[in-house]
Every structure is written in C-alpha cells, then in structure tokens.
DSSP file (Angstrom, degrees, kcal/mol; ACC not computed):
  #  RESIDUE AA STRUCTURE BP1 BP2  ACC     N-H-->O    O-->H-N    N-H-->O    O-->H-N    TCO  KAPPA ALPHA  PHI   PSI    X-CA   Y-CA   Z-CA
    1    1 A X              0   0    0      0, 0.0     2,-0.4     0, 0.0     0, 0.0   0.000 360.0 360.0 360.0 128.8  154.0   81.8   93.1
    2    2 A X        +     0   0    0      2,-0.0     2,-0.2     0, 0.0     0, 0.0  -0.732 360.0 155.4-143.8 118.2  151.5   83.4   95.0
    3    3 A X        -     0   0    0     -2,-0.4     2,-0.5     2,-0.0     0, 0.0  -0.638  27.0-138.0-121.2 142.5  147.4   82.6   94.8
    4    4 A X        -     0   0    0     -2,-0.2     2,-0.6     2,-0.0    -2,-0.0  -0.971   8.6-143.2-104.3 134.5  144.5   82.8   96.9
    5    5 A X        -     0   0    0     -2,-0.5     2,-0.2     2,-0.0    -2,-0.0  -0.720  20.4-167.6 -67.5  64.4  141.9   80.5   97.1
    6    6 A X        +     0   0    0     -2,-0.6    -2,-0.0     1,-0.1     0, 0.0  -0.347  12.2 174.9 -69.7 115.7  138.6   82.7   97.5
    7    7 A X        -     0   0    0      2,-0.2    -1,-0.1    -2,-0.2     3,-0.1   0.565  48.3-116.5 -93.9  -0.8  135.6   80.4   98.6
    8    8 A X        +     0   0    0      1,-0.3     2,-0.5     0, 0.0    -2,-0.1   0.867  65.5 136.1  65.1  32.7  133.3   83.4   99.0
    9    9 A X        -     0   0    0      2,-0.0     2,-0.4     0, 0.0    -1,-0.3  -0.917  27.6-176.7-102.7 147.7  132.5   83.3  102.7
   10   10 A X        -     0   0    0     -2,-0.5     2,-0.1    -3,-0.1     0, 0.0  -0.983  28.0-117.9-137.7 145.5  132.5   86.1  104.6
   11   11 A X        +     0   0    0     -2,-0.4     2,-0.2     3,-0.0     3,-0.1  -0.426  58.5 131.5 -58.1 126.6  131.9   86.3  108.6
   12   12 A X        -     0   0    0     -2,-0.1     3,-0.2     1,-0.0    -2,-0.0  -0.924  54.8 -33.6 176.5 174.0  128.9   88.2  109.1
   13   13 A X  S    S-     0   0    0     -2,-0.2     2,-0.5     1,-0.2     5,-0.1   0.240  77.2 -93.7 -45.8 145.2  125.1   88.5  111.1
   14   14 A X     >  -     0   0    0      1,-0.1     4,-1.3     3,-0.1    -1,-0.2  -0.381  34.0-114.0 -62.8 117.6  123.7   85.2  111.5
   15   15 A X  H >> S+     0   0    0     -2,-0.5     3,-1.7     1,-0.2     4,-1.6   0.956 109.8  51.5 -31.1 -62.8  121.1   84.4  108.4
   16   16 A X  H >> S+     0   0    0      1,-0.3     3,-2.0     2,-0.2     4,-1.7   0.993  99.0  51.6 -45.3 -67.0  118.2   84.4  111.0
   17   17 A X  H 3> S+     0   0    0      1,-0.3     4,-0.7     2,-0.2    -1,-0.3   0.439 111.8  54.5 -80.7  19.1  118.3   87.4  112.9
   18   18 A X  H << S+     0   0    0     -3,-1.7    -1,-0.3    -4,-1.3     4,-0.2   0.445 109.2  50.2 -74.5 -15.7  118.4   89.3  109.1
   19   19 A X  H << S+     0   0    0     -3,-2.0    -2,-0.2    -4,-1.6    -3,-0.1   0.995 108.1  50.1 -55.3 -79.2  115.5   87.4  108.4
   20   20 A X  H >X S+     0   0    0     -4,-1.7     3,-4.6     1,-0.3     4,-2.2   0.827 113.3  46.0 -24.9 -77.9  113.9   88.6  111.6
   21   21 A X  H 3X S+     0   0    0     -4,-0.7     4,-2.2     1,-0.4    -1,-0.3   0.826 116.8  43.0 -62.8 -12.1  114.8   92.4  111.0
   22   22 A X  H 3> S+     0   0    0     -4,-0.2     4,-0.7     1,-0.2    -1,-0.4   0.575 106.1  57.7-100.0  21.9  113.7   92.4  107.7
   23   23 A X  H <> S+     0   0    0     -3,-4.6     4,-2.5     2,-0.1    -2,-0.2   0.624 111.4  46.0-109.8 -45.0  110.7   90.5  108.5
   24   24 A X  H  X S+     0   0    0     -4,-2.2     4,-2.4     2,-0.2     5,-0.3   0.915 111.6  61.6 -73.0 -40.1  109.8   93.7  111.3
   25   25 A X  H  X S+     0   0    0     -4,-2.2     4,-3.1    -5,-0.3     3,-0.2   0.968 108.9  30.7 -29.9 -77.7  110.7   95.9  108.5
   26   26 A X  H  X S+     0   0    0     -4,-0.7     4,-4.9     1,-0.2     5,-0.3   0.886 113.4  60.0 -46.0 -50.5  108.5   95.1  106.3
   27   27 A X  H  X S+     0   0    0     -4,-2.5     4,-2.1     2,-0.2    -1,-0.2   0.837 118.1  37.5 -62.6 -42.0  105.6   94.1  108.7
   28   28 A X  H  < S+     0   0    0     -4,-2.4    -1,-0.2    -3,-0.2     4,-0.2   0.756 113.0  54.3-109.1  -7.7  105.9   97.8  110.0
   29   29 A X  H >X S+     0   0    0     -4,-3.1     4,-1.5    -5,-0.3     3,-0.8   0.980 116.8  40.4 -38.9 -70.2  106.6   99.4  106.3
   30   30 A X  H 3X S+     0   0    0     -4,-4.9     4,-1.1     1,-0.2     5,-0.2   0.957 118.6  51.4 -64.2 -40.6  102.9   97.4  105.2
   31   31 A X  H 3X S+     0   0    0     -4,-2.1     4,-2.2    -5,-0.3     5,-0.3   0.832 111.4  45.2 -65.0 -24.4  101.5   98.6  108.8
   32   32 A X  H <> S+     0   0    0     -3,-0.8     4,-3.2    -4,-0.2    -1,-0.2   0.939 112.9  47.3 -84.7 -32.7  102.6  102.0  108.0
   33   33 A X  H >X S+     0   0    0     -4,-1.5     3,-1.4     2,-0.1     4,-0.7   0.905 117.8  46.0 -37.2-106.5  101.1  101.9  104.4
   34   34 A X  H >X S+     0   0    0     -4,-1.1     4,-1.7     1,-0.3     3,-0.6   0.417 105.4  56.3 -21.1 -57.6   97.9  100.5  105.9
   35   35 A X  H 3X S+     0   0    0     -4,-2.2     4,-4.4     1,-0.3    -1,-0.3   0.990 113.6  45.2 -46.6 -70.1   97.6  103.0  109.0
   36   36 A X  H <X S+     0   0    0     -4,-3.2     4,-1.4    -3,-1.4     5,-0.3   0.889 112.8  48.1 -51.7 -21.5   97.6  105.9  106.2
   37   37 A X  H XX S+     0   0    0     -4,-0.7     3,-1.2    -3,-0.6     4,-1.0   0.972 111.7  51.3 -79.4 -59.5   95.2  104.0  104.0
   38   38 A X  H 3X S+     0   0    0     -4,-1.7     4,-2.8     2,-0.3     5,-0.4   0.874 109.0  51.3 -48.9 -77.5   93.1  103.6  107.2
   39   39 A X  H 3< S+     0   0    0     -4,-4.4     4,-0.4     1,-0.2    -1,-0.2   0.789 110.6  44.9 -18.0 -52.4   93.3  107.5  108.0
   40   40 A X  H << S+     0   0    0     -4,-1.4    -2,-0.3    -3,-1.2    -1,-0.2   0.576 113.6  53.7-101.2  -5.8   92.1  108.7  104.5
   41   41 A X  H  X S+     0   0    0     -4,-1.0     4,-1.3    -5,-0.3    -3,-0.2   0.924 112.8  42.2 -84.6 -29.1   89.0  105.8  104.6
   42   42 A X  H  X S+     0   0    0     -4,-2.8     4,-1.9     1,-0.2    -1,-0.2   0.629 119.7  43.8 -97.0   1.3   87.5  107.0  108.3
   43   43 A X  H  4 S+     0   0    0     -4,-0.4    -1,-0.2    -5,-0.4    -2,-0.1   0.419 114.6  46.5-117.3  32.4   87.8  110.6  107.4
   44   44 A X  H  > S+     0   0    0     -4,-0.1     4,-3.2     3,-0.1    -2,-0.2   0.708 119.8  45.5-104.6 -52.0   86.4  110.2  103.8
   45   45 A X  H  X S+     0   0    0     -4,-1.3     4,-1.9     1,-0.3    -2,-0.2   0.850 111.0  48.7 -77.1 -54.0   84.0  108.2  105.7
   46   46 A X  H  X S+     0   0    0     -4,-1.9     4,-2.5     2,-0.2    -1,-0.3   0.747 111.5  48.4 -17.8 -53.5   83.6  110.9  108.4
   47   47 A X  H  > S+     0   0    0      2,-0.2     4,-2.2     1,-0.2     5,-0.2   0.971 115.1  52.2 -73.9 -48.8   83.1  114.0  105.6
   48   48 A X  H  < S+     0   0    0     -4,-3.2     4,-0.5     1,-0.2    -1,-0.2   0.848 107.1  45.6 -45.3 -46.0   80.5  111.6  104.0
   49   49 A X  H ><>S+     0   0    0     -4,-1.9     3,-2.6     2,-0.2     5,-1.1   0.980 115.4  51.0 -60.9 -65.2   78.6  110.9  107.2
   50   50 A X  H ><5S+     0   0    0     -4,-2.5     3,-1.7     1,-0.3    -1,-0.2   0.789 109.6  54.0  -5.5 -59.3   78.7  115.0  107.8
   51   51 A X  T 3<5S+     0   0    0     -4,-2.2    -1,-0.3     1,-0.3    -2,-0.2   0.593 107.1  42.5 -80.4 -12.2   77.4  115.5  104.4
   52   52 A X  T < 5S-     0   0    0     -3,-2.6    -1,-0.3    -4,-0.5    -2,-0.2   0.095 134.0 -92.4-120.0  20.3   74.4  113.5  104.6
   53   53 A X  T < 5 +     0   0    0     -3,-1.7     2,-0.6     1,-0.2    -3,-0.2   0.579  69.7 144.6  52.9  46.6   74.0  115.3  108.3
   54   54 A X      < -     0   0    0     -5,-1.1    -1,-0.2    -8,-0.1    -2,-0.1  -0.750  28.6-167.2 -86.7 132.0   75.6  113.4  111.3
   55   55 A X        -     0   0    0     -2,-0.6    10,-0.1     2,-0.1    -1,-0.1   0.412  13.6-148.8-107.6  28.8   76.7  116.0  113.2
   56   56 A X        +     0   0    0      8,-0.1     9,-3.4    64,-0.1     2,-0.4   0.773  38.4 156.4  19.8  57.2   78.8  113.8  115.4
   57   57 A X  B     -A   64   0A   0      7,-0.2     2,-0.4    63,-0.1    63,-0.3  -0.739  31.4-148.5 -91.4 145.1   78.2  116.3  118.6
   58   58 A X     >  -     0   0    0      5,-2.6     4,-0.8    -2,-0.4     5,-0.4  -1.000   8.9-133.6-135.3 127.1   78.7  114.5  121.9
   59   59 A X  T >4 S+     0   0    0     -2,-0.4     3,-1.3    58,-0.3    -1,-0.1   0.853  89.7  72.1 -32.4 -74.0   76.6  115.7  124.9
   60   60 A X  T 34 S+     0   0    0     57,-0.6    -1,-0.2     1,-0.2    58,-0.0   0.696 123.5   5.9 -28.0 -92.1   78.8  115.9  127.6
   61   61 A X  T 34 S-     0   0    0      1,-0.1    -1,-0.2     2,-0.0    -2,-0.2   0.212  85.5-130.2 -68.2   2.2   80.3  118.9  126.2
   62   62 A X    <<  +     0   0    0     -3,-1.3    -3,-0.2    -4,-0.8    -2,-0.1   0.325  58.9 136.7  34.9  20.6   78.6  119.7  123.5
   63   63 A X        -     0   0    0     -5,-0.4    -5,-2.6    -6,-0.1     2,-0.4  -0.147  49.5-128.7 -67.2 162.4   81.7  119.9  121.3
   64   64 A X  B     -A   57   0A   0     -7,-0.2    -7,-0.2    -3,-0.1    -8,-0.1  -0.963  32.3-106.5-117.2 133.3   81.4  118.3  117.5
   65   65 A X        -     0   0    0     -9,-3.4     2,-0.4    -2,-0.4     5,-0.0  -0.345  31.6-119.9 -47.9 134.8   84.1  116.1  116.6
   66   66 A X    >>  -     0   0    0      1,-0.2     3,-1.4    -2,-0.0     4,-1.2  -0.721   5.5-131.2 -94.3 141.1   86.3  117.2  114.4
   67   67 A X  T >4 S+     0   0    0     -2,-0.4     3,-1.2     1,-0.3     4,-0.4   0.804 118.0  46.4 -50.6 -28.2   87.0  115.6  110.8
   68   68 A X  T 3> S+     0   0    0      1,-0.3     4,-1.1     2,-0.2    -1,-0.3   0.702  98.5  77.3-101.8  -2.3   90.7  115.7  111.5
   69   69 A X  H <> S+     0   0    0     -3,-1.4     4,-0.7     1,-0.2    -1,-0.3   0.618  98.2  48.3 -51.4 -14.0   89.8  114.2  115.1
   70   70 A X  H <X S+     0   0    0     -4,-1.2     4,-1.2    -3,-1.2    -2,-0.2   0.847 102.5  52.4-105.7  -8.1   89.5  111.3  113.4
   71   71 A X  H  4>S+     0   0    0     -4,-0.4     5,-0.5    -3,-0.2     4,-0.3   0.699 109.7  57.5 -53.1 -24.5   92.6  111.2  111.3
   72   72 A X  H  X5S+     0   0    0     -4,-1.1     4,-2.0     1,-0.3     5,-0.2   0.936 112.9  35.1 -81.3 -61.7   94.4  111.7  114.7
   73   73 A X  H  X5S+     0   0    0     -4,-0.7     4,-1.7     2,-0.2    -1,-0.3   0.704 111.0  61.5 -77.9 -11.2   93.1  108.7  116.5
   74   74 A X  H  X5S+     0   0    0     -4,-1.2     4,-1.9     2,-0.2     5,-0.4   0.923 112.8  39.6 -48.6 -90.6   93.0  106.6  113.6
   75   75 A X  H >>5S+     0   0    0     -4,-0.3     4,-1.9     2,-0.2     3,-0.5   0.743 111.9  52.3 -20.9 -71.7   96.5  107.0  113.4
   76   76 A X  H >X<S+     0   0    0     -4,-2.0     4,-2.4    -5,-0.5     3,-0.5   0.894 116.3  41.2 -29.6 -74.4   97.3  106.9  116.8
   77   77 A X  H 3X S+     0   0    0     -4,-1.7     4,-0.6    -3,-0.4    -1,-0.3   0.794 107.6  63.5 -45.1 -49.3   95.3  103.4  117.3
   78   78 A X  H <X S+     0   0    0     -4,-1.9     4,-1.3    -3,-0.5    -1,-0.3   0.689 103.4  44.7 -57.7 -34.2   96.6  102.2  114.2
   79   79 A X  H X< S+     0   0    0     -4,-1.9     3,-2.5    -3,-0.5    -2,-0.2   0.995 103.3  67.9 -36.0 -80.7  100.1  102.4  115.6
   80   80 A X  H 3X S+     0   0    0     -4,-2.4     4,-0.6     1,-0.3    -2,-0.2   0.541 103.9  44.5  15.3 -69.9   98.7  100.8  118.6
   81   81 A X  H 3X S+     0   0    0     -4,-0.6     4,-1.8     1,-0.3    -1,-0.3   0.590 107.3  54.0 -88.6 -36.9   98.2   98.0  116.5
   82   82 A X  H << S+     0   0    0     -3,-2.5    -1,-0.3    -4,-1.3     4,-0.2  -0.039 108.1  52.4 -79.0  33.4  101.5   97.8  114.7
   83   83 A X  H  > S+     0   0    0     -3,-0.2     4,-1.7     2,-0.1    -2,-0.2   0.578 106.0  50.9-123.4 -34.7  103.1   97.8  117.7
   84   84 A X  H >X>S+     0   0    0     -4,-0.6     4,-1.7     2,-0.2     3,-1.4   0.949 115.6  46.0 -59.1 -77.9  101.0   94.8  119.1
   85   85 A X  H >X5S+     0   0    0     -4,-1.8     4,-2.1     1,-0.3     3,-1.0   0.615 108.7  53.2 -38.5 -82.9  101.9   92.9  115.8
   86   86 A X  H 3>5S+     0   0    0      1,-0.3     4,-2.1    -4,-0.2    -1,-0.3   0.637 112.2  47.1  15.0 -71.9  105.5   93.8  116.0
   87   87 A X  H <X5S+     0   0    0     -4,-1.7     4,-3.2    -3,-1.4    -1,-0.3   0.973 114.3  49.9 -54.5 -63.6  105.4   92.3  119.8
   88   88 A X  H <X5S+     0   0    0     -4,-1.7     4,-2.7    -3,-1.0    -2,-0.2   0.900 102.7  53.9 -69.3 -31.4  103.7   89.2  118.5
   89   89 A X  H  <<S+     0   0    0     -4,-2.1    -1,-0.2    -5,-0.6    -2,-0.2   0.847 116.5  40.6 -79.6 -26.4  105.8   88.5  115.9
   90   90 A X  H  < S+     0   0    0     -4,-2.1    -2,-0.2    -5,-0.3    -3,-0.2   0.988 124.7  35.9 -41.4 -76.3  108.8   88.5  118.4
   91   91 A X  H  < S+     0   0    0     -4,-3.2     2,-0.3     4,-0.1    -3,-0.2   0.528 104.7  55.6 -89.2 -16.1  107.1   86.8  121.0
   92   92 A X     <  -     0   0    0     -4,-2.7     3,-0.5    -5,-0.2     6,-0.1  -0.873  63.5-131.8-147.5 153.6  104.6   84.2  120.0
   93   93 A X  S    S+     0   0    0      1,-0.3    -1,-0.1    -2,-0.3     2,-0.1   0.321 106.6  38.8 -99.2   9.6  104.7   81.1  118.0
   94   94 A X        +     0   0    0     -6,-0.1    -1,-0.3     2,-0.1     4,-0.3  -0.518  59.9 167.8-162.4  93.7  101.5   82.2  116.0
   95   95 A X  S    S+     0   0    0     -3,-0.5    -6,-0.2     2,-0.2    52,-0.1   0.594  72.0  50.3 -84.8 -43.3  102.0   85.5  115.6
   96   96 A X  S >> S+     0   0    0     50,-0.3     3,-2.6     1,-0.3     4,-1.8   0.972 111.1  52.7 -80.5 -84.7   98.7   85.8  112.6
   97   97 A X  H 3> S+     0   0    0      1,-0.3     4,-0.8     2,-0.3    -1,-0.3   0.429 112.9  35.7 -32.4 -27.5   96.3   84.0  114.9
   98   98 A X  H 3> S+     0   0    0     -4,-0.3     4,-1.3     2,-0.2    -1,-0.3   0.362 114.7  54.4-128.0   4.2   96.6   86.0  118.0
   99   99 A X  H <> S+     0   0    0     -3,-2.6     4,-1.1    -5,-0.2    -2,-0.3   0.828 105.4  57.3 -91.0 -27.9   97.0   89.0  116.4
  100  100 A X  H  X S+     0   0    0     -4,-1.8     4,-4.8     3,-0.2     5,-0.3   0.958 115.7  32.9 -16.0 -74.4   93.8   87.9  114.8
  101  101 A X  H  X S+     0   0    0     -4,-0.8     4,-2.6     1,-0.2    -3,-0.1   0.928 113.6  60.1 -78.1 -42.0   91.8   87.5  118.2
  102  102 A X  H  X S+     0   0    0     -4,-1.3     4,-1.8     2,-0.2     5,-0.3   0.837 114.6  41.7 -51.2 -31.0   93.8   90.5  120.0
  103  103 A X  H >X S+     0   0    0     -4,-1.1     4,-1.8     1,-0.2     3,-1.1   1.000 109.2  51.0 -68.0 -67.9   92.3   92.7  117.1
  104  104 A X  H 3X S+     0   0    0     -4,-4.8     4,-1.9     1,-0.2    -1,-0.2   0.880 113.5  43.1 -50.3 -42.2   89.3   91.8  116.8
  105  105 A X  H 3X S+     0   0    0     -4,-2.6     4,-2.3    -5,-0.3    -1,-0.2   0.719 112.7  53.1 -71.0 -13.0   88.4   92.0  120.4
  106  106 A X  H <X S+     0   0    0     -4,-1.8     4,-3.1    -3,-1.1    -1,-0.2   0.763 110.2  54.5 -58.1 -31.2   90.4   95.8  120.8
  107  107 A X  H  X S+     0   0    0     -4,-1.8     4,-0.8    -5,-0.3    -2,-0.2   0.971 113.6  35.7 -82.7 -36.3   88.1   96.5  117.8
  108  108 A X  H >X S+     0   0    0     -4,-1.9     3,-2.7     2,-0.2     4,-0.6   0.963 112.6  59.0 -81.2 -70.4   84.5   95.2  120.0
  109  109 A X  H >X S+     0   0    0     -4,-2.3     3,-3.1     1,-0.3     4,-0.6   0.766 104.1  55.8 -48.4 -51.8   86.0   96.8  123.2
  110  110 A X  H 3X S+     0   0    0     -4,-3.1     4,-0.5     1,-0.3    -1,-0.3   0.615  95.7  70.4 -48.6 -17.0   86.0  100.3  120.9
  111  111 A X  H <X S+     0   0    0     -3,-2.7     4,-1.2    -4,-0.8    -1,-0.3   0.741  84.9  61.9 -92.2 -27.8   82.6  100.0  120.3
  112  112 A X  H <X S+     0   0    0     -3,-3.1     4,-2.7    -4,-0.6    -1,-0.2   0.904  85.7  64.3 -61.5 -40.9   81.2  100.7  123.4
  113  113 A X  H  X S+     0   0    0     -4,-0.6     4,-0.7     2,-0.2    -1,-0.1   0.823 100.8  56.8 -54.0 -25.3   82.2  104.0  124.2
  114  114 A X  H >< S+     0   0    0     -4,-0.5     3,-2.7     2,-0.2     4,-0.4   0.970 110.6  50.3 -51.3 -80.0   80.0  105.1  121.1
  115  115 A X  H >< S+     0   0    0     -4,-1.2     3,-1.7     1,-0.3     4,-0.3   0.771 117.0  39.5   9.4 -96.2   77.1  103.1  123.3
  116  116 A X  H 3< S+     0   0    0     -4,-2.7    -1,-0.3     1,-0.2    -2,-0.2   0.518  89.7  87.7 -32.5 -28.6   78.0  105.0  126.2
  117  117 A X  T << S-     0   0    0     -3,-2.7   -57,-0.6    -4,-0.7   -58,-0.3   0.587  83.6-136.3 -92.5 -21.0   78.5  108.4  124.7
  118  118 A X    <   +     0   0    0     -3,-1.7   -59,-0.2    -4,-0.4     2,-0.1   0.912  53.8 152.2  71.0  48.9   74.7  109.3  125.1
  119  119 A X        -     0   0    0     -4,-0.3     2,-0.9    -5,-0.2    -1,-0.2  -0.341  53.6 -94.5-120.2 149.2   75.2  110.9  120.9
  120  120 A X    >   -     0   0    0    -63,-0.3     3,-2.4     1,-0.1     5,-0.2  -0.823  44.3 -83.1-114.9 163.8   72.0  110.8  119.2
  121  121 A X  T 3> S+     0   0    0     -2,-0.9     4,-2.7     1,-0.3     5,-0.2   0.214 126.8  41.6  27.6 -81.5   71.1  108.2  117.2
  122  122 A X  H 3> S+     0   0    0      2,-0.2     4,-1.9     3,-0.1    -1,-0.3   0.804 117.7  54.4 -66.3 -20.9   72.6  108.9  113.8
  123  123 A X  H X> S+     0   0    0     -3,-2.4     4,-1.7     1,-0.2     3,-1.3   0.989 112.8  44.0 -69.2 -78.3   76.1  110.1  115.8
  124  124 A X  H 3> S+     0   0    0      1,-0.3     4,-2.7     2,-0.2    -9,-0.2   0.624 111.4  48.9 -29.8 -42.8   76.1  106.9  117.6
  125  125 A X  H 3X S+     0   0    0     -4,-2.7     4,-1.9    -5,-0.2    -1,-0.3   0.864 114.5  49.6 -79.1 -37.9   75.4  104.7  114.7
  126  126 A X  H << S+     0   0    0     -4,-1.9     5,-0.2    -3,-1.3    -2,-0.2   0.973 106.8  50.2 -40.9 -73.7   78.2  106.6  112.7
  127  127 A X  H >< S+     0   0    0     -4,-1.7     3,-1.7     1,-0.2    -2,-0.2   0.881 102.5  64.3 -49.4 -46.3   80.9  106.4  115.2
  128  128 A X  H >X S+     0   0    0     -4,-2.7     3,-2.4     1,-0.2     4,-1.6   0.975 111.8  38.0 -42.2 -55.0   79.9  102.6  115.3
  129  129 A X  T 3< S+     0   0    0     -4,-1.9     4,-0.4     1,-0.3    -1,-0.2   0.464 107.3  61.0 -56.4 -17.4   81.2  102.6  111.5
  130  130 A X  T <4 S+     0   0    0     -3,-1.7    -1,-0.3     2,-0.2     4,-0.3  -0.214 103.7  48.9 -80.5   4.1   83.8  104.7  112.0
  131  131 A X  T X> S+     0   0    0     -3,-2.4     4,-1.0    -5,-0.2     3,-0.8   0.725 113.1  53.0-113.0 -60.0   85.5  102.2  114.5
  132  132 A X  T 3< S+     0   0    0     -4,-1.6     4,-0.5     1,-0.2    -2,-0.2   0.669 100.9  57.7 -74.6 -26.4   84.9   99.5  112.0
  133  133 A X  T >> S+     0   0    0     -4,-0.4     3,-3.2     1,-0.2     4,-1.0   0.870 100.9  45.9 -16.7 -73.5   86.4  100.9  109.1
  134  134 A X  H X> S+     0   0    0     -3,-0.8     4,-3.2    -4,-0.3     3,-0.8   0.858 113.0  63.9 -76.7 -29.1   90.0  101.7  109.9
  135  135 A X  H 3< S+     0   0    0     -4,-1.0    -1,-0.3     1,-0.3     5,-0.2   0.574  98.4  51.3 -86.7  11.8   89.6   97.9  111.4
  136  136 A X  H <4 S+     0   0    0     -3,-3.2     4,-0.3    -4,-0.5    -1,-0.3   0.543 116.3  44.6 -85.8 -12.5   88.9   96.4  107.8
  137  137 A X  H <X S+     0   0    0     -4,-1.0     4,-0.6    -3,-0.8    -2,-0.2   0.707 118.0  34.4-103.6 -10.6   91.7   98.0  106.8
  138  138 A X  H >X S+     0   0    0     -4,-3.2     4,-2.8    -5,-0.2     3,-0.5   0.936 111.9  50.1 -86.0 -56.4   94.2   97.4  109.2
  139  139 A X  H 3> S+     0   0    0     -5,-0.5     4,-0.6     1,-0.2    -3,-0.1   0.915 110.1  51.7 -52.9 -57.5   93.6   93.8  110.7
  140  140 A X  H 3> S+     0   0    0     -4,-0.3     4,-2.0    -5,-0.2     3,-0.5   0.814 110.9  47.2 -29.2 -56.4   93.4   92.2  107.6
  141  141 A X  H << S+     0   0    0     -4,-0.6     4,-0.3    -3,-0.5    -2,-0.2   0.887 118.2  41.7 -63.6 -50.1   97.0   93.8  106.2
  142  142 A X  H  X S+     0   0    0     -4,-2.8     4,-0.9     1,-0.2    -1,-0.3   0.457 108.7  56.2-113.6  29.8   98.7   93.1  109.0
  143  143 A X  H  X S+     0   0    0     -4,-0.6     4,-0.6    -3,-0.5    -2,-0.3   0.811 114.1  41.5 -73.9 -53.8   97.4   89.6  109.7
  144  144 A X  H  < S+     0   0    0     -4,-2.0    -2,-0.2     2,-0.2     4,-0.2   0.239 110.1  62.0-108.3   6.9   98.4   88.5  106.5
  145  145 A X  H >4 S+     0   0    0     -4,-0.3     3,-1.9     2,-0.2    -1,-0.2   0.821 106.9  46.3 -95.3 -71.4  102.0   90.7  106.9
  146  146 A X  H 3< S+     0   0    0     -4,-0.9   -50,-0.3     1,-0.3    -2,-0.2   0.623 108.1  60.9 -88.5   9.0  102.8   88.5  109.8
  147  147 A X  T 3< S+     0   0    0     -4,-0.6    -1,-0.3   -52,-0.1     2,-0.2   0.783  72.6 107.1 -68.7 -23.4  101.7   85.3  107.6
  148  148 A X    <   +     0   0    0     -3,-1.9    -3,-0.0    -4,-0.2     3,-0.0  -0.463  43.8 173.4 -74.6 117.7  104.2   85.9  105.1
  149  149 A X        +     0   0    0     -2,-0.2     2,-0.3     1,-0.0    -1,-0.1   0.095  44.2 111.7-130.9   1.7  106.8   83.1  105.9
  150  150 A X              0   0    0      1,-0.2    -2,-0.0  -127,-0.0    -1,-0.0   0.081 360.0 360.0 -79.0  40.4  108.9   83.9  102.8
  151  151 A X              0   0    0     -2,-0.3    -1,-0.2  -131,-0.0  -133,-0.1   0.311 360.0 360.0-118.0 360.0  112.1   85.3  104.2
C-alpha cells in the first residue's frame, strides 16, 4: 500500500517580506491613483483661475504658464512624494508621522518661489493655491496608505 500524507506546507518566500511587497504595492498603486487625482484638481484649478483672469505670466521672461505646465509638475512632484513614502516605509519605524512632517514642510518650502517670482498679485496669490492643492490631495492619501497596518 502506498499513501501520502499531505500536511499542506509548501517552502516558499518568507510571510513578511510578501507583506512588505504588497504593502509597497499598494502604497504606490493609492500614490499613483492620488498623483492623477492631484493633476486633474491643480489644472481644473488652474483653467478656473485663467477664467476668472489670472494670467499666471512671470516677469523674468515674460512667458505665461501653461495649463498643462501644471499637470507636468504636479505629476512630477507627486512622484517625488511617492518615492519619499516608499523610502520611509522601508526605512523608518513611523513611516505616517515623518512622512507627515517631510510633506508638509516640502509643501511650505514650495511656497516661496511664488513669493519670489515678482508675478503680480492675483498670479502670485494663485500659484500659492496651486501648490496647496495637489498637497491636500496627496499628503493625506498617502499618510494614511502608509497607516494601513493590515497586511
């Protein structure tokens, strides 16, 4: 007579470090969500400010920003940002919390160059509003991505 005993185990990745990738998965799946979400809000936001007549011209050169200049560097920045979270949820043993403080303070560093940019008034005041946007929609999402302890 001849039987197997099958216990169901099988040899295979260590429980954790599947956790882990599917924990970076997700975190830069929601980040990627969130980026686009982030895109269509500051250049919705953008068209609006246009339409009610910032004409978001900057001195030096006298070029006008363009609406899909601000998709590009949303995005771009918004990367940025899932790439910090990414790093911190790797590296650091509160991952929500100092992505928290790293964010918020990227997000006030960004606010100066409007300052600086010597735009008048209503350009200036815009671009301030345009930096905070993409950073109600981003920080939030992926602060509360790398809270997520359910894995």
């Amino acid at each position: 007579m001849n039987s197997t005993n099958d216990t169901g185990v099988v040899a295979g990745p260590a429980s954790g470090r599947t956790s882990h990738t599917r924990r970076f998965r997700r975190l830069a799946g929601t980040g990627f969500i969130a980026t686009l979400a982030a895109m269509v809000a500051t250049t919705l936001a953008a068209a609006l400010a246009q339409a009610v007549g910032v004409d978001f011209e900057i001195p030096d050169g006298g070029e006008t920003i363009p609406l899909s200049g601000f998709a590009v560097v949303t995005g771009f920045f918004s990367v940025v940002g899932i790439v910090i979270a990414v790093a911190l949820l790797r590296w650091s043993a509160r991952p929500a919390a100092r992505f928290g403080w790293t964010a918020v303070s990227l997000t006030a560093i960004s606010l100066v160059p409007p300052l600086l940019s010597g735009a008048n008034t209503a350009t200036t005041a815009a671009l301030l509003g345009l930096h905070l946007v993409p950073a109600t929609v981003m920080i939030p999402t992926l602060a509360r991505s790398l809270r997520t302890r359910t894995d």
